[in-house]
C-alpha positions in Angstrom: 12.9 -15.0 -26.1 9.6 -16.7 -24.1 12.2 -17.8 -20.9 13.9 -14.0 -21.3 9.9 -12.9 -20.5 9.0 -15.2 -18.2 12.2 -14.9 -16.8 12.0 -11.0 -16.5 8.1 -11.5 -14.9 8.7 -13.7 -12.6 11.7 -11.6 -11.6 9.5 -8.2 -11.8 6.5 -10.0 -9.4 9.2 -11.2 -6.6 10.9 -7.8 -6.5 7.6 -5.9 -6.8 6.6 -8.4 -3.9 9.8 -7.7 -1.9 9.2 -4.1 -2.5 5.1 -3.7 -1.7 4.8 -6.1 1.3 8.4 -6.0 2.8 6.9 -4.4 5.8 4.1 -6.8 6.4 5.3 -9.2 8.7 3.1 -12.3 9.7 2.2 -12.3 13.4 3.5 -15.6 14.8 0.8 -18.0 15.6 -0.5 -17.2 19.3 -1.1 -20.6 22.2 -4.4 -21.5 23.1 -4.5 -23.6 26.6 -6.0 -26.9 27.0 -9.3 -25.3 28.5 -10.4 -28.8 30.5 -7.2 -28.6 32.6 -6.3 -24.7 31.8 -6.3 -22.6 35.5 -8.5 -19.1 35.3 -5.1 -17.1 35.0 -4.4 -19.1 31.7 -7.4 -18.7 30.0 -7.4 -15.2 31.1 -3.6 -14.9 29.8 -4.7 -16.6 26.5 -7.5 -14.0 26.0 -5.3 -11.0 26.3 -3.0 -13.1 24.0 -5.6 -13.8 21.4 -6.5 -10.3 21.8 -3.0 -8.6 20.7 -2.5 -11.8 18.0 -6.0 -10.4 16.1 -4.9 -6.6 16.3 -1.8 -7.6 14.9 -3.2 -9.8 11.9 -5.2 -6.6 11.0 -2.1 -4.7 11.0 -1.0 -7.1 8.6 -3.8 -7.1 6.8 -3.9 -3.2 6.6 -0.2 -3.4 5.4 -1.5 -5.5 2.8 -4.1 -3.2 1.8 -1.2 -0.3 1.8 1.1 -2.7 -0.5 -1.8 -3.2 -3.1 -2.2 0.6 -2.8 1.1 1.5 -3.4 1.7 -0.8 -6.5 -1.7 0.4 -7.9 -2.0 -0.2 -11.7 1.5 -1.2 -12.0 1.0 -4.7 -9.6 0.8 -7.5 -11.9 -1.8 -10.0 -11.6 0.4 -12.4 -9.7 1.1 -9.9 -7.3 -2.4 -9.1 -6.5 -3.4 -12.5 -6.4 -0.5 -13.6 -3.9 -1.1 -10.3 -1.8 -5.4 -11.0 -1.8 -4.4 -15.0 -1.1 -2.1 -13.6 1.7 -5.1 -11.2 3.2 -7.6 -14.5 3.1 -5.2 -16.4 4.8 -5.0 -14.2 7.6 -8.9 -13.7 8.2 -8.9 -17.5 7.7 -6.9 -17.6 10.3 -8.2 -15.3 12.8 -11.2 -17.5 12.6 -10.1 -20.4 13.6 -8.0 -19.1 16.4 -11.3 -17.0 17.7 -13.2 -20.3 16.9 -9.8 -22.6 18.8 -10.4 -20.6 21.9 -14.5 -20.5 22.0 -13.9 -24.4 22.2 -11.6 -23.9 25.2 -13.6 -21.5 27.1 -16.5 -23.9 26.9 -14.1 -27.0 28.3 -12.9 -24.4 30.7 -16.5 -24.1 31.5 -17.3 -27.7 31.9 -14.5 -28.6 33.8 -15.6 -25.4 36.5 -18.5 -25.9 37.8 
């Protein structure tokens, strides 16, 4: 009777998880250039790159927000803690890539004198 719950929980968390976030898709992971040997165009590139990649993890984040909405008090803890996880990830993320790129634009720098 345990594995029929468990069973049945796990079961209810994936589907409510398929349900709630179906929609939020994960931005693919945008290129930084190697700023010592990156020409002006590239890094200029890579900005407007980094630009659209951090408008679209806070689309995804929102969507998150939206999913957690949606379920309200019938998301189960799992859900919320896999959808929060999933939101930390991204601003995680969109720290390092801003951080990634601040280290390129001061090798950029270096190598232009």
């Amino acid at each position: 009777m345990i594995r029929v719950k468990l069973f049945l929980l796990l079961f209810l968390t994936i589907l409510m998880g398929n349900l709630f976030a179906q929609d939020c898709n994960y931005p693919p992971l945008v290129e930084i250039p190697d700023g010592a040997t990156a020409t002006l165009d590239q890094m200029v590139a890579a900005q407007g790159n980094i630009q659209t990649f951090i408008a679209d993890m806070t689309d995804y984040q929102d969507c998150i927000n939206n999913s957690l909405e949606v379920a309200g008090d019938d998301a189960t803890d799992e859900f919320r803690a896999i959808m929060i996880g999933r939101f930390n990830a991204a601003a995680t993320e969109i720290e390092a890539v801003a951080a990634s790129f601040n280290e390129q634009i001061a090798a950029y720098r270096a190598a232009n004198q």
